[in-house]
N, C-alpha and C positions, 0 to 999 in steps of 0.2 A: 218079777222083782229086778228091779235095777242093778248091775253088776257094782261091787265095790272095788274101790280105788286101795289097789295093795302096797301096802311101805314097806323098806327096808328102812331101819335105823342103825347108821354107821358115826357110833361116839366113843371114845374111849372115857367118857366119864358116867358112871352110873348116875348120876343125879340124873345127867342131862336126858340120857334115855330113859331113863323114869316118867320124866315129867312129858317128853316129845309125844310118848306113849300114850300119856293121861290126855295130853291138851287134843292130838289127832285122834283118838277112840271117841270123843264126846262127839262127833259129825257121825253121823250115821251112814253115811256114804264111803267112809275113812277105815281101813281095818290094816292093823301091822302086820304083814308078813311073816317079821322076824327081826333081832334086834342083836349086834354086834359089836364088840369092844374094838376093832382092829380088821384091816382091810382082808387080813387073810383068811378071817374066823369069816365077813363078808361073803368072801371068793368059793370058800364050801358051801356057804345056804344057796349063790347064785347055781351053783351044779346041781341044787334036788330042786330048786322054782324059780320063777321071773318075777321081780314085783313091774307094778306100776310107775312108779317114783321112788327114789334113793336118797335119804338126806343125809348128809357124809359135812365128818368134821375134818377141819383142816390140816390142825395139826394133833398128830397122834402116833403114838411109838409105832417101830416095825416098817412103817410105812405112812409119809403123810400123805394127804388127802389129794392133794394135789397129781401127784404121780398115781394114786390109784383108778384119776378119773382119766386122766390122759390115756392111759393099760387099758380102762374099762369102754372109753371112746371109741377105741381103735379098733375092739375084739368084740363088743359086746353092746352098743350105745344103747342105752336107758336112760329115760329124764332124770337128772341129777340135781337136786337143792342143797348147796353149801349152806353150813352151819359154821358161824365164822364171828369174831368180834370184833366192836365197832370201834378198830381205831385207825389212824392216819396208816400206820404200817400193814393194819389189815387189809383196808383199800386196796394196796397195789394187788398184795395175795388173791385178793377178790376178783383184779382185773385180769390177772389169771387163768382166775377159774372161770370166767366164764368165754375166756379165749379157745381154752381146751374145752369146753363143751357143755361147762354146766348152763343149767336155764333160767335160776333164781337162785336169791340167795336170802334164808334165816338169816335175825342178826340176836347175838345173845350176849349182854354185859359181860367183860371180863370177869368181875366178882359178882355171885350172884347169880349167877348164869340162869339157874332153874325156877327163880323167882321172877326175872326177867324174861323169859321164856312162856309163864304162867298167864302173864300179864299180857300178853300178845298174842294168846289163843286164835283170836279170830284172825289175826292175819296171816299165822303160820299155816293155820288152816286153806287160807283162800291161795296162801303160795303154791301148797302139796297139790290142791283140787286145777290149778290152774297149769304146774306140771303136767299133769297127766294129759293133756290136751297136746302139749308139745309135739311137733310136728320134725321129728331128729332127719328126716330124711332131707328139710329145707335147708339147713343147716351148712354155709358157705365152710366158716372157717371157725361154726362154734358159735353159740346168742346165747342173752342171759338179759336180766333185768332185774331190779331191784327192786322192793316196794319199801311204801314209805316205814319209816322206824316208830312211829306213831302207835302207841297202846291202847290211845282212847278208839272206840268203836261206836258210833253212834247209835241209836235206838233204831231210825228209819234215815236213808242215804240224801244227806242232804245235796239242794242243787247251789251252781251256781252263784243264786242270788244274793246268796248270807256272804256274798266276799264282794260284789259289784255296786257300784252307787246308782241311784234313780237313773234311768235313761233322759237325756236331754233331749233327744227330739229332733236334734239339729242333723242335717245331713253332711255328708263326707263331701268334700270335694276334691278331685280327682287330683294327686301329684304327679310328681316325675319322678316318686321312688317309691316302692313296691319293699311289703317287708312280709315278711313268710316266715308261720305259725306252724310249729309240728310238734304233732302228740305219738305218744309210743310207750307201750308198758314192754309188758312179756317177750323177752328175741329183739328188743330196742338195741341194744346198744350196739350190737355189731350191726344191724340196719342203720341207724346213726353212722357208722364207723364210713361204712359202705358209700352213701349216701351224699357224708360231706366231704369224702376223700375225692369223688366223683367234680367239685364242685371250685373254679378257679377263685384266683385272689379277690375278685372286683365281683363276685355275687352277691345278691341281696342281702340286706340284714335280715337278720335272722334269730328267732325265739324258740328256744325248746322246751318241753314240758318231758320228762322221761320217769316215769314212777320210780325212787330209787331214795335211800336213805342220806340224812346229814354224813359230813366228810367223804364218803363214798363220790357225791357231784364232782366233787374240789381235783381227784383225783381221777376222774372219769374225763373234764374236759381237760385236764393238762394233757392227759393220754392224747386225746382227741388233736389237739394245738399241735403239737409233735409230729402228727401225721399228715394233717392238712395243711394246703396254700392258705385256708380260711383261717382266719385267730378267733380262735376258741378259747372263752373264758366261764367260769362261774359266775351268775348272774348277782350284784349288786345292788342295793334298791336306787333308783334313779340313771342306773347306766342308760348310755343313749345309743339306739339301735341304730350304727353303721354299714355303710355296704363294707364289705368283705369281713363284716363279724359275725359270731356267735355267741348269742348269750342261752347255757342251760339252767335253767331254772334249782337253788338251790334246793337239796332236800332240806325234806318237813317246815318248807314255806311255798309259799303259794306266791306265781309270778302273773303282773296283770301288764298287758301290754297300753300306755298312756299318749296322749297327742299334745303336744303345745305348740299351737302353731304351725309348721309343717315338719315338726320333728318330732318323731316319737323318742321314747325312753320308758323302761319298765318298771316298774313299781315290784317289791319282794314287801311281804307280809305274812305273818303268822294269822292263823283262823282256823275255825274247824274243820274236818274231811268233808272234803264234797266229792261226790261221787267214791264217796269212801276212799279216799285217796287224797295226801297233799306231799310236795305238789298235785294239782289239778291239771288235766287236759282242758277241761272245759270251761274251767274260771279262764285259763287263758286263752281260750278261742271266743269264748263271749265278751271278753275285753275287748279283742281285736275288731269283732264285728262293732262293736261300738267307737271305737276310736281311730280304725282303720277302712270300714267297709270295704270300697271296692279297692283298696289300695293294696288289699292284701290278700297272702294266697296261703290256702288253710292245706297242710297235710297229714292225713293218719295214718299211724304202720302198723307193724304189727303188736297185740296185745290181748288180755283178756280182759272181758267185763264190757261196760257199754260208755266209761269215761270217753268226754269227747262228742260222741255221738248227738247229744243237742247245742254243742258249744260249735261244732262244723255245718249244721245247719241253721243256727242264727248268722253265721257268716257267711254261709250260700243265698242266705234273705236279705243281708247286706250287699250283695252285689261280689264279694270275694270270690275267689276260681278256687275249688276244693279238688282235694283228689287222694285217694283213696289205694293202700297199697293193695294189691289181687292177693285170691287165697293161697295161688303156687308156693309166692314167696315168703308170704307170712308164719312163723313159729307157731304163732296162734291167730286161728282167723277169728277175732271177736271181734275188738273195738273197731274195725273196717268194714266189717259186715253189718254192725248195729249202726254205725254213720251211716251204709249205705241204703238199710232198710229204712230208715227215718226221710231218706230223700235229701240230704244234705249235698251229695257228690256229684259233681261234674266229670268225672274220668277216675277210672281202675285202672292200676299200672303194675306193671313188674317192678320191686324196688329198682333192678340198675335202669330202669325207663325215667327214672324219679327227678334224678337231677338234669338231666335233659330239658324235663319238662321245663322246669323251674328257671332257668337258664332262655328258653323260647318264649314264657311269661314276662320277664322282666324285658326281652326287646319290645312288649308294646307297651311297654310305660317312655 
């Protein structure tokens, strides 16, 4: 019998842990440990067991959430899912928590919270099952990642296709500028963080896809902007792909990379989850292979599930240079491993080997 996945629930609101309760027990795989008003009533259940995954709210009397995880990083690291609300102020909080160590994060309406909560079953589910994998020992200076804010869950996981128009047929021909496609869920953003910090003013343009909720992007690449030579911005529909830019893909839309001419620019669109996710890895890696071929160069990092993994090898079939973050440094070795079982990847890297690469890439353009 398969081992289950043990939660602790850290809420000071009885709804919330009510319902956290109700929505995680319906997985069969999912069973609660034990459930906590307050970090200190927490701090006793962690002295008689260990769970699996902690999902801890942010703010809460006695001690907020925040300071509990940074104490519990230090003494004690366990995969951590903040439960947090989706607003511009919560963002920054959020970019916090996953500085100090959490790995994902619940998002639950200010009002409403457990109705909102209800309604997202299945992806609260896949955040907690997707913790437990967390890799804490990889762990630089702390990763986290965010899934999309999206309640709808589709019947069977749609692809690509329902976002992409008929293929034309027509082949790429070869520029003098190279523009680079990276997907990343799970442990993303400090790999992003890492990644582009690594990466000077005059690098290629650039397209991100990071599994992570509306407002949360907005505040995710200012952070980013701030730390990098490269300008980092949230993606617009029709921005045009610069050398020394970044554009990340807003959440709960879907970003497709476009050609006109010898210029690309991205398209932002709302549509259904594909690959149960939107943003998509894969809508926008299957863009690229069609608008970009060999112009461009595809990278996956760390994450869970198999997003991506046929969006980087239709871009390996276009002629694109793919590359693949290794499981050392990965938080979670999914979406890397399923890219490179499919046959999609040209090179396995250590993330700080990543922008090196990219950087040797763009001299043969």
């Amino acid at each position: 019998m398969r081992k289950k996945i043990r939660v602790l629930i850290i809420d000071d609101s009885a709804s919330v842990r009510q319902t956290l309760t109700h929505v995680l027990e319906q997985d069969p795989d999912i069973e609660i440990m034990a459930v906590a008003s307050d970090p200190f009533m927490a701090a006793r259940k962690l002295l008689e067991e260990t769970p699996d995954v902690i999902t801890l709210d942010v703010e809460m009397p006695r001690m907020d959430g925040i300071t509990f995880l940074r104490k519990l990083m230090s003494q004690r690291p366990i995969p951590v899912v903040m439960c947090s609300s989706l607003t511009e102020a919560g963002s920054e909080t959020l970019l916090q928590a996953l500085e100090a160590g959490a790995v994902d994060v619940i998002l639950k309406s200010k009002i409403g919270a457990a109705d909102s909560l209800a309604d997202d079953a299945l992806r609260i589910r896949e955040v907690v099952k997707s913790a437990s994998h967390a890799r804490l020992s990889t762990v630089r200076r702390a990763a986290g990642t965010i899934r999309p804010a999206s309640a709808e869950a589709p019947a069977k996981k749609l692809s690509a296709d329902v976002m992409l128009p008929p293929p034309t047929g027509q082949a790429m021909a070869k520029t003098t500028e190279m523009v680079v496609c990276v997907g990343a869920s799970t442990g993303g953003t400090e790999a992003l963080r890492e990644f582009l910090e690594a990466l000077p003013a005059n690098a290629p343009g650039m397209v991100i896809v990071q599994h992570m909720p509306e407002k949360f992007t907005a505040a995710f690449a200012k952070r980013l902007n701030g730390l990098c030579e490269v300008e980092v911005k949230e993606a617009v529909d029709g921005d045009p792909v610069l050398r020394g830019h970044v554009l990340i893909a807003p959440g709960d839309k879907h970003m497709l990379l476009e050609r006109q001419g010898a210029r690309y620019h991205v398209s932002v669109k709302t549509g259904p989850l594909v690959s149960r996710h939107r943003p998509s890895v894969d809508v926008l890696f299957r863009s690229a292979a069609r608008s970009a071929g060999s112009n461009a160069m595809g990278i996956i990092m760390t994450g869970m599930g198999d997003d991506g993994a046929l969006g980087m090898l239709e871009m390996h079939q276009a002629g694109a240079y793919t590359v693949a973050q290794d499981e050392a440094s990965s938080i979670v070795f999914g979406m890397p491993k399923e890219a490179i079982a499919k046959g999609g990847v040209d090179r396995i890297l250590p993330l700080d080997q990543i922008a090196r690469e990219v950087l040797m890439t763009q001299q043969k353009f």
